[in-house]
C-alpha positions in Angstrom: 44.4 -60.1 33.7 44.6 -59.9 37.4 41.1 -61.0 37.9 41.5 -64.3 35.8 45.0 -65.3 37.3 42.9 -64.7 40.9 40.0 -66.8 39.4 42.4 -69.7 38.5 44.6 -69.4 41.9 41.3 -70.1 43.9 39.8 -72.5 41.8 40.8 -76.4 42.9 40.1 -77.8 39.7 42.6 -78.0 36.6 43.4 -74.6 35.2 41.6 -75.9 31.8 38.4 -76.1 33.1 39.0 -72.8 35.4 39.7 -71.1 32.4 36.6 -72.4 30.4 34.7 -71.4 33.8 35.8 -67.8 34.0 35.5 -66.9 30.2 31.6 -68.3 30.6 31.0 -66.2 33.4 33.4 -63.0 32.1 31.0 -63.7 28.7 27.8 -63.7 30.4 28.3 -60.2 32.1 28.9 -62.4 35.8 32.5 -61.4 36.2 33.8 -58.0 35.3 30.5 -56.6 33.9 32.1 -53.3 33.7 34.6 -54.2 31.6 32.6 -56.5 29.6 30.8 -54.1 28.4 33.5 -51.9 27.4 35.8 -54.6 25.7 33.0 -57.4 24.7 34.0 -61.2 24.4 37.8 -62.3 24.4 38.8 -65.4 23.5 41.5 -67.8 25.7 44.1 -67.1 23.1 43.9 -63.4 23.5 43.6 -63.7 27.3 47.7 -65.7 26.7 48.7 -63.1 24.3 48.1 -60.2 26.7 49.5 -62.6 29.7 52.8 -62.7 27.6 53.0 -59.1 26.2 52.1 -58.1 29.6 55.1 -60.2 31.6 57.4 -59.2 28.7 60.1 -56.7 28.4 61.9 -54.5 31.5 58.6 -52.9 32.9 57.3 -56.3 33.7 53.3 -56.3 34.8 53.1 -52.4 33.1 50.0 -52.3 31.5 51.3 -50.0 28.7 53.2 -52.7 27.0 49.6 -53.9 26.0 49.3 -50.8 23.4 50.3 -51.5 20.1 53.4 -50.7 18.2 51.8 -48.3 15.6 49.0 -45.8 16.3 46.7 -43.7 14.3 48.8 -40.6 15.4 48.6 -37.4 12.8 52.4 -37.5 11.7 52.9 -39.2 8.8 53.7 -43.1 8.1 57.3 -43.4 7.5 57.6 -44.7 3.4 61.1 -44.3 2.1 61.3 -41.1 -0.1 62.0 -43.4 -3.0 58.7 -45.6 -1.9 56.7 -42.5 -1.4 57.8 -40.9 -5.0 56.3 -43.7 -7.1 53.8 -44.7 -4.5 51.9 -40.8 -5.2 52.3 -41.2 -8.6 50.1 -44.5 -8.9 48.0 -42.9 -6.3 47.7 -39.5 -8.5 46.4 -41.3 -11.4 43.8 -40.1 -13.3 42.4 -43.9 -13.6 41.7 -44.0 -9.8 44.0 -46.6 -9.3 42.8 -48.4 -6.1 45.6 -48.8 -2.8 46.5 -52.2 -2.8 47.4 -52.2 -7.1 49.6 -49.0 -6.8 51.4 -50.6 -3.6 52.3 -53.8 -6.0 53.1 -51.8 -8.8 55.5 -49.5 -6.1 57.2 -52.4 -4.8 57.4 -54.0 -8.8 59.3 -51.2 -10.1 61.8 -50.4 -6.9 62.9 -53.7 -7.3 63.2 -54.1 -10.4 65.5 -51.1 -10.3 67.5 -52.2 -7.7 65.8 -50.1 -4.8 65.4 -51.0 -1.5 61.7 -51.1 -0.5 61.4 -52.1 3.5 58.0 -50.8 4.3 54.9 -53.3 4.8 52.2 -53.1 2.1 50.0 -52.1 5.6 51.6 -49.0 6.2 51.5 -48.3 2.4 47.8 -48.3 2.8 48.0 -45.9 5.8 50.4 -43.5 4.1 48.0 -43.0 1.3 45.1 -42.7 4.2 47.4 -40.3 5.6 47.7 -38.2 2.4 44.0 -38.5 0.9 42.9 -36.8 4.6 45.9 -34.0 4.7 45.7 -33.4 1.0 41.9 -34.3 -0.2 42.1 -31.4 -2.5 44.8 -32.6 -4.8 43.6 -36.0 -4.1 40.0 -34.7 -5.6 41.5 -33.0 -8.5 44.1 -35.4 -9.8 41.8 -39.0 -9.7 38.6 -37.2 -10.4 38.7 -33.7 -12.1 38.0 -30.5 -11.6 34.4 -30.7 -11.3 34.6 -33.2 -8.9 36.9 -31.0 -7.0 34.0 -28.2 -7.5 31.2 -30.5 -5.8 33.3 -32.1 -3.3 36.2 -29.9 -1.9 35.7 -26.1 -2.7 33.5 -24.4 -0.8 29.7 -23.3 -1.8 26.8 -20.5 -0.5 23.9 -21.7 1.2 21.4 -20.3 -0.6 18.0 -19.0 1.7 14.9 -19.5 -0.1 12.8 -18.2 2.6 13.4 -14.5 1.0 11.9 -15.8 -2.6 8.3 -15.2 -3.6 6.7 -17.3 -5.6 7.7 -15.8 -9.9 11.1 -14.3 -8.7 13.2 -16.7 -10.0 12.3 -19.8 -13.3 15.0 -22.3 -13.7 15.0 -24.0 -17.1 16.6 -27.4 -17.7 16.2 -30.0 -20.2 15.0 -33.5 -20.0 15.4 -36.3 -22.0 12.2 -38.0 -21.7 12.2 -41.6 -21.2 10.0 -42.9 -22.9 8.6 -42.8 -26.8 6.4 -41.1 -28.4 5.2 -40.5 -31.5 7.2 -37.9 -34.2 4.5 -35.2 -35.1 6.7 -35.3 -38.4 7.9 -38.8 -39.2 5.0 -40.8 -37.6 8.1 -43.0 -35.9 8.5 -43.6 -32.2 11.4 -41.3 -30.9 12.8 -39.9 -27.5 11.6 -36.4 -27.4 12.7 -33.6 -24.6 10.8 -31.7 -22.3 12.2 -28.2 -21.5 10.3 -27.0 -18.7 10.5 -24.0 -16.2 10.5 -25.0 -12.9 9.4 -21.9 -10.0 12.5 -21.8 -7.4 10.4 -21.0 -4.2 7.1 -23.3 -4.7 9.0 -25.7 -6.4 6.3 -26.3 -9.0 7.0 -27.0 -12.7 5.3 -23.6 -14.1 5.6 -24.4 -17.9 7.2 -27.3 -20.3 7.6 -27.7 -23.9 8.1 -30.8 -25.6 10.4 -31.3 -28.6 11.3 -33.7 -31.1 14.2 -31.9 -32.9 17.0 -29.8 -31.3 15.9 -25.9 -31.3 16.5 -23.0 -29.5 12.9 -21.5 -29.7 11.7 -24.1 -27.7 13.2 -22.2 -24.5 11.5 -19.4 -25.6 8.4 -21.6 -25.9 8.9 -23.1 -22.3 9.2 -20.0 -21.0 5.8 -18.4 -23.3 3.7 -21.3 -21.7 5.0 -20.5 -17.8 4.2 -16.8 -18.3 0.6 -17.8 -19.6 0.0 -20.0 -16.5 1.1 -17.5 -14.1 -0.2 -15.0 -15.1 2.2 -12.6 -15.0 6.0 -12.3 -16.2 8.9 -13.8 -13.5 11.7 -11.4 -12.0 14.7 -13.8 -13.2 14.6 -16.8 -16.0 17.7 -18.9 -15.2 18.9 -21.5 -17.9 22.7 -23.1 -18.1 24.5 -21.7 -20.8 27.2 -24.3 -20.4 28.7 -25.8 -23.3 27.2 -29.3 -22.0 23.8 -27.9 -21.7 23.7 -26.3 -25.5 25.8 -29.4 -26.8 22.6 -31.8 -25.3 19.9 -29.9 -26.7 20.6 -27.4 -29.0 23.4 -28.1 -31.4 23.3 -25.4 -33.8 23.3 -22.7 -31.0 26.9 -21.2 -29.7 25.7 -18.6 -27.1 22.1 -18.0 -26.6 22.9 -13.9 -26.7 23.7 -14.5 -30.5 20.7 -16.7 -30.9 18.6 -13.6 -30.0 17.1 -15.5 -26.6 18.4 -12.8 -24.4 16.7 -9.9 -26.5 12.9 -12.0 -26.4 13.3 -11.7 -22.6 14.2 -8.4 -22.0 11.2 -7.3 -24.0 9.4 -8.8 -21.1 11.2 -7.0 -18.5 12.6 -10.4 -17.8 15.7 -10.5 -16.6 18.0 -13.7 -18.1 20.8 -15.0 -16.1 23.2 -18.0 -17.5 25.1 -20.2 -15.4 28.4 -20.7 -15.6 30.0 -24.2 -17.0 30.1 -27.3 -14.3 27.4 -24.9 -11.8 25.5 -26.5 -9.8 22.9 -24.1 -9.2 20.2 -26.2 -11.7 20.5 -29.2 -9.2 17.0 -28.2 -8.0 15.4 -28.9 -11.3 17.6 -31.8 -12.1 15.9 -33.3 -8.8 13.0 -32.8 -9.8 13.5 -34.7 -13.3 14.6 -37.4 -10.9 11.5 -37.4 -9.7 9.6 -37.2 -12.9 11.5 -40.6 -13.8 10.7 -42.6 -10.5 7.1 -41.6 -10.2 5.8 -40.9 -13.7 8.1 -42.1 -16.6 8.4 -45.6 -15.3 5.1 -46.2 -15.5 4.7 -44.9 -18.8 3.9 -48.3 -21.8 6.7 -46.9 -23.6 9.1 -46.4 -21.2 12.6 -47.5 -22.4 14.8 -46.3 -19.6 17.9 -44.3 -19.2 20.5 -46.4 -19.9 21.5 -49.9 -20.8 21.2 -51.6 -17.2 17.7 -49.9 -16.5 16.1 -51.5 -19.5 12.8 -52.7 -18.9 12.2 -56.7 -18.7 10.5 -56.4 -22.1 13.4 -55.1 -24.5 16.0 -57.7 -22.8 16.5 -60.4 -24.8 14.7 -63.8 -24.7 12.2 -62.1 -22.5 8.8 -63.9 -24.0 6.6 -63.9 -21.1 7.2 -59.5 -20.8 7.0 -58.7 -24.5 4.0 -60.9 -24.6 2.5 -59.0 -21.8 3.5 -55.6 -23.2 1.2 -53.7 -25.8 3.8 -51.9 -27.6 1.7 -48.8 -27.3 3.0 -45.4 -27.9 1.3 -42.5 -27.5 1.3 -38.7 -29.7 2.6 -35.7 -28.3 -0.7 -34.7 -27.4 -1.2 -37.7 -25.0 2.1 -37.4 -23.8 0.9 -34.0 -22.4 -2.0 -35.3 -21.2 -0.2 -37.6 -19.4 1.9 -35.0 -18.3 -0.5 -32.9 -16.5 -1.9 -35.6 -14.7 1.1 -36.4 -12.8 1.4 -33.1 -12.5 -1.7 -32.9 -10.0 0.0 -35.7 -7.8 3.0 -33.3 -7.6 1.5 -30.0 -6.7 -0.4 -32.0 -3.8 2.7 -33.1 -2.4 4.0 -30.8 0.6 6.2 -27.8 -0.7 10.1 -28.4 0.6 10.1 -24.6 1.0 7.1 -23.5 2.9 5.9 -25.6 5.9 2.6 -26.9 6.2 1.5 -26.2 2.2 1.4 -27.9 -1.0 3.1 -27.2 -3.6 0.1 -26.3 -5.7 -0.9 -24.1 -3.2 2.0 -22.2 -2.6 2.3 -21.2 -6.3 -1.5 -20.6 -6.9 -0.9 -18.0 -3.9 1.6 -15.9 -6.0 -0.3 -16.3 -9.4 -1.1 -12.9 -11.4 -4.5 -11.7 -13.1 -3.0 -13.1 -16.2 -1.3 -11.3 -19.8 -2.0 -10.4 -22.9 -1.3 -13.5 -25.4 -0.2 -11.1 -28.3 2.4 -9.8 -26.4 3.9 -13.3 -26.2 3.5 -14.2 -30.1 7.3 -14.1 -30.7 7.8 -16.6 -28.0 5.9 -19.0 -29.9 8.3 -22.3 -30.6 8.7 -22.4 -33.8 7.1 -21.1 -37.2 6.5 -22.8 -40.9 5.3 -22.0 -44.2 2.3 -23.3 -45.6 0.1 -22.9 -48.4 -3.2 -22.2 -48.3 -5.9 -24.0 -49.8 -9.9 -25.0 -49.8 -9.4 -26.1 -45.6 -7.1 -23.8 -44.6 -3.9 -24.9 -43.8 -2.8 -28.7 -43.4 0.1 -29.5 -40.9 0.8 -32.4 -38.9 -2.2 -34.5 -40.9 -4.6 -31.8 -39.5 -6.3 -28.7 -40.6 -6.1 -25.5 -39.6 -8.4 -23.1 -40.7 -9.6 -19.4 -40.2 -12.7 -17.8 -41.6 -10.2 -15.1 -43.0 -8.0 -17.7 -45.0 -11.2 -17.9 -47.1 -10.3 -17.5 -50.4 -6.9 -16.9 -50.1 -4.4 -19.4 -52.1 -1.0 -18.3 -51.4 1.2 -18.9 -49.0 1.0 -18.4 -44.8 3.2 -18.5 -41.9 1.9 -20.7 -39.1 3.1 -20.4 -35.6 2.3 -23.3 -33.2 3.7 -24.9 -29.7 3.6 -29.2 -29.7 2.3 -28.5 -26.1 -1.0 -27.4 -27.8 -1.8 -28.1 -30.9 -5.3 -27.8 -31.1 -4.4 -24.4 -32.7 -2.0 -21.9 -34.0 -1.4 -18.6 -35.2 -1.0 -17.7 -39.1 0.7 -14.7 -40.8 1.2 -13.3 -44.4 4.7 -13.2 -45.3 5.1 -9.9 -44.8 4.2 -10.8 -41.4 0.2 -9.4 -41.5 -1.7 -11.1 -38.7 -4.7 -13.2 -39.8 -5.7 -14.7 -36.8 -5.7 -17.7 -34.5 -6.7 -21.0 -36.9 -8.2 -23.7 -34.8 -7.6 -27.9 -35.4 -10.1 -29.9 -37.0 -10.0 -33.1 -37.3 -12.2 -35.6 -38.9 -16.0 -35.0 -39.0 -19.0 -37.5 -38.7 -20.3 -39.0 -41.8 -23.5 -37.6 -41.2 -22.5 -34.3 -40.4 -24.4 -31.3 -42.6 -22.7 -29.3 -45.2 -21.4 -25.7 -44.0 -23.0 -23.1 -45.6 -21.0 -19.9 -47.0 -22.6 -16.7 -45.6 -23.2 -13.4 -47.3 -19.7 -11.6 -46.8 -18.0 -14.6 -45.0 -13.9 -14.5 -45.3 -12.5 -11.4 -46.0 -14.7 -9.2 -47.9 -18.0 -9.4 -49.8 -18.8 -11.0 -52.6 -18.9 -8.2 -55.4 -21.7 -8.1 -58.2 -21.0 -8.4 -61.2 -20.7 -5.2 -63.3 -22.6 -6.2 -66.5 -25.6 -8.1 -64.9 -28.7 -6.6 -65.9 -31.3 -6.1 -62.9 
């Protein structure tokens, strides 16, 4: 202030174009570059309104009487106690009612009643600023719940991966996939889910099964196709046992203890651990099924999305030029899997987030055992059905199945088989009498020869006859 009332004392011309001189210079960085720098442009308003604030009042010329008449001190704005009763209450509301509405509504109902309400709606807005930093926790808890209160105000462990090894610890989640495919059992498109496995240290999906109907096995099965591609048996299987969790995927099952989960893996020596409800230790996994959807499921022909605003262009309405582009293709299980895998080599040659200077392929093949004994993991097997038995074995999902020791045999068979691989499966007697692995065949070439039945082929040879005659 002192340098532009000495600007305009020296300058002969009018105090207009004095004025208009210094601000250009002040502006520029000419005059006062220190302070321009600090403060920035004024304008010639602002340059009277500090002139008269500053000539104002007893302590004439005291630059304090430029500070304002409110500050962002840490003692609280000063509501009425009747203002800041209803004010908390709109502000407490469990239908996040935003500032400026529950200062209306506040200032509505006290005079409606008769109250006095004084305060400004601008230091309404700082007394709820005041409260929300002094008491975020009820803040949290009252707009948002108590699992935003979990995530956002209470405190959590850092957790140090550095002390895993690759197999200590599986974490199971379940996926919605989003995109079609084909029901093994109705022949209609549906949205199947993928329960995978994913390896905590490597950060590598270890095993996945795919299912079209909700069922408990297919953990079990999930967790029978990691083991096999391991090679050995993990320390710790982790899945939520959260009400949510179960409610999503497997709706006839109340606690995976009574659905006899926990006893399949601690015949493995594997120990199960269940998360609590509203944990967040899963969030690695559910990353990675964000992941999944970005870079994989996207790109899928039958991809439908997630939810109503990330439709595709080509299931919106009056969309002719993408439906006419789109095939309408949706592929089998099988394919899906196929699919699967592939983009499952792009992601275990990304870099592993847990040890630097790897892949994430590499890091797990680094931990992988000498393999196991697939017998031991029958019971693991996703699901099981009764067949009959006839001329080609056993036919299920439009397929045969077939074993040189169903020859002969028309009665009925147990068949145990994963929709991750069904190019074979594994058949029982009812009394649970192992007959062997029966592979998938499908159709055969036209020209294809006859097979001929060998001398003691199926289960026993052929007897002769007692009265033939030699």
């Amino acid at each position: 202030m002192t340098a532009w009332q000495k600007y305009r004392a020296e300058d002969n011309g009018s105090r207009s174009k004095a004025d208009e001189k210094f601000l250009a210079g002040y502006s520029a960085g000419v005059i006062l570059p220190d302070i321009t720098e600090i403060i920035g442009k004024v304008s010639l308003r602002t340059l009277y309104g500090w002139q008269k604030a500053l000539n104002d009042g007893a302590n004439s010329g005291d630059w304090q009487n430029l500070l304002p008449g409110w500050s962002y001190g840490e003692g609280e704005p000063g509501l009425t106690p009747d203002e800041k009763a209803v004010f908390q209450r709109q502000l407490l509301h469990s239908g996040k009612i935003n500032i400026g509405t529950a200062t209306n509504i506040t200032k509505y109902y006290l005079n409606d009643k008769g109250v006095s309400s004084p305060s400004a709606p601008i230091k309404f807005r700082r007394w709820a600023e005041w409260f929300k930093k002094n008491n975020y926790d009820i803040w949290v808890l009252f707009r948002e719940g108590e699992k935003a209160l979990k995530d956002k105000v209470e405190r959590y462990i850092i957790r140090d991966v550095s002390v895993l090894e690759v197999g200590d610890v599986f974490i199971a989640d379940g996926h919605t996939l989003n995109f079609q495919v084909i029901h093994p059992f109705t022949g209609k498109p549906c949205r199947a889910t993928l329960v995978g496995y994913l390896d905590w240290k490597s950060y590598d999906l270890v095993g996945y099964e795919i299912m079209c109907d909700e069922n408990t096995q297919c953990i079990a099965s999930a967790m029978r196709n990691a083991i096999i591609r391991f090679g050995r048996t993990p320390k710790v299987s982790y899945q939520d046992n959260g009400k949510a969790f179960r409610a999503r995927f497997f709706n006839g099952s109340k606690d995976f203890n009574e659905s006899g989960l926990t006893g399949l893996f601690q015949r493995l020596s594997v120990k199960p651990v269940y998360a609590q409800p509203y944990n967040a230790q899963s969030k690695l996994i559910e990353k990675f099924f964000g992941d999944f959807t970005e870079s994989f499921e996207k790109l899928t022909p039958s991809y439908i999305g997630n939810s109503i605003a990330n439709k595709p262009a080509h299931l919106l309405r009056n969309e002719k030029f993408h439906k006419a582009m789109h095939k309408g293709y949706v592929p089998t299980i099988d394919e899906a899997v196929q699919m699967i895998e592939s983009w499952l080599k792009y992601h275990r040659a990304k870099p592993c987030p847990h040890v630097r200077g790897k892949t994430i392929g590499e890091v797990f093949n680094a931990g992988r055992g000498m393999g196991v004994n697939l017998a031991d993991l029958d019971d693991l097997m996703m699901d099981s059905v009764i067949r009959q038995i006839g001329r080609q074995g056993i036919r299920f999902l439009n397929a045969d199945y077939y074993n040189e020791e169903l020859y002969g045999l028309t009665k009925q068979a147990l068949i145990r088989y994963s929709l991750s691989d069904l190019s074979y499966g594994k058949v029982y007697r009812p009394d649970g009498t192992y007959l062997g692995i029966a592979q998938r065949y499908d159709l055969t070439h036209p020209m294809a020869g006859r097979p001929r039945r060998r001398q003691g082929h199926g289960r026993a040879e052929i007897p002769t006859c007692p009265t033939a005659q030699p």
